[in-house]
N, C-alpha and C positions, 0 to 999 in steps of 0.2 A: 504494500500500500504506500505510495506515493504523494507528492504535490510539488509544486511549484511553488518554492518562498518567495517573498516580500524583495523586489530588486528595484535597485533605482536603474533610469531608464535615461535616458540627453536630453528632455524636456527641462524646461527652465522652471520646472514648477516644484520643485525636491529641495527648496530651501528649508522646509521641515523635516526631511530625514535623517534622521543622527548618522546616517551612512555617507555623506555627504563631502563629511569631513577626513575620508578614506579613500577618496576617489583616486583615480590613477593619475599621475603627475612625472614630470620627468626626476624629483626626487623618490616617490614612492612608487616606483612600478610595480611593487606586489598590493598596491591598492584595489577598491572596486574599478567598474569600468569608468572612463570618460565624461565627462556630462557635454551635451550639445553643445552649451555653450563655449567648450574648452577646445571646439575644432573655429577653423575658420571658414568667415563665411560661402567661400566657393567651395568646401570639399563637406558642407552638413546637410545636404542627400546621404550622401554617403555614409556621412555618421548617422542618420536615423533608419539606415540600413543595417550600420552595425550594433546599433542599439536590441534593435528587434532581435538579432538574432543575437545578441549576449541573452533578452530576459528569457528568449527559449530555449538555451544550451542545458546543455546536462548539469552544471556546473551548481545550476538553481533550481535541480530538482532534490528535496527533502525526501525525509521520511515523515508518513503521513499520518502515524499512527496515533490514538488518542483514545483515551478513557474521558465520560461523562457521566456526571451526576445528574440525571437529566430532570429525574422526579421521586420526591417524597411525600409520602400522604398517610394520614393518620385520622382513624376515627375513634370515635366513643361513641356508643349507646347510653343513654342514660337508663339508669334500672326501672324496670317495673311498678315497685313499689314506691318511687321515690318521683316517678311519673305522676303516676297515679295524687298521690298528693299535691302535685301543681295544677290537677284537674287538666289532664293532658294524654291521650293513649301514648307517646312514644316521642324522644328526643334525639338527634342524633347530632353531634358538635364533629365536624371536619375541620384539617389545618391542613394545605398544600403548599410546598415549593418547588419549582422548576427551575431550571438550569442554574444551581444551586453552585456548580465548581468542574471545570474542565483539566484535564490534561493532556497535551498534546508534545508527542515529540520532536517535531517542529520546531517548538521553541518559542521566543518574540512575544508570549502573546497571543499566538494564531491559532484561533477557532477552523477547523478544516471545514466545516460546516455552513457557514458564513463568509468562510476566503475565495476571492475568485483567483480559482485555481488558474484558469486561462491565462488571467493577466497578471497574477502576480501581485494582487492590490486587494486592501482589505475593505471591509464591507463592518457596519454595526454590528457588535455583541451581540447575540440570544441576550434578551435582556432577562434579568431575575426573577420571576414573581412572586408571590406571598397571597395564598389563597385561602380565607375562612367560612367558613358554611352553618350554616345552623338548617334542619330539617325539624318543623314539628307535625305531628299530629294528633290534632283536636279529636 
């Protein structure tokens, strides 16, 4: 089980990637790749040629694998007896939470579930929930 991580790509818009500060430079050439704007203007065809095929190499293909806490759920019945005294046939109190804690070996962060795999680019969290119930009957 596979993915594709999280790669910065020659667009000019990776001033928020902490990867950024790693890029390939004629001091650090074991950096990431290039950013567009580090070619010049007549040869950045080219560099978004070779952008494309850095984000698809092997290079930034991970392991995909992950455990999830996806859902917990818990009930009570309220007793009989103890019903019956609230002038009630039957109570029943539920508590749910969903996507409670993931882990992924991947790393970063990265939900496989929510990552697009394709591009390489992350998508919002499974957000949390916190679910209460009450059932009664009269």
């Amino acid at each position: 089980n596979v993915m594709r991580k999280e790669t910065m790509d020659m667009s000019t818009d990776l001033v928020t990637l902490s990867g950024i500060s790693d890029r390939y430079t004629d001091t650090n050439q074991n950096g990431n790749t290039r950013l567009y704007v580090d070619f010049a203007e007549n040869v950045r065809t080219y560099a978004s040629t070779i952008s494309s095929q850095w984000r698809n190499s092997d290079v930034n293909v991970v392991d995909g694998d992950y455990i999830k806490l996806r859902n917990i759920s818990m009930a009570y019945n309220l007793s009989k007896p103890f019903a019956n005294k609230m002038k009630i046939a039957s109570a029943k109190f539920t508590f749910q939470v969903n996507n409670l804690w993931y882990w992924s070996a991947a790393g970063n962060r990265i939900d496989p579930e929510v990552y697009s795999a394709n591009s390489g680019t992350r998508n919002l969290p499974s957000p949390k929930t916190f679910l209460l119930g009450l059932n009664l009957t009269l």
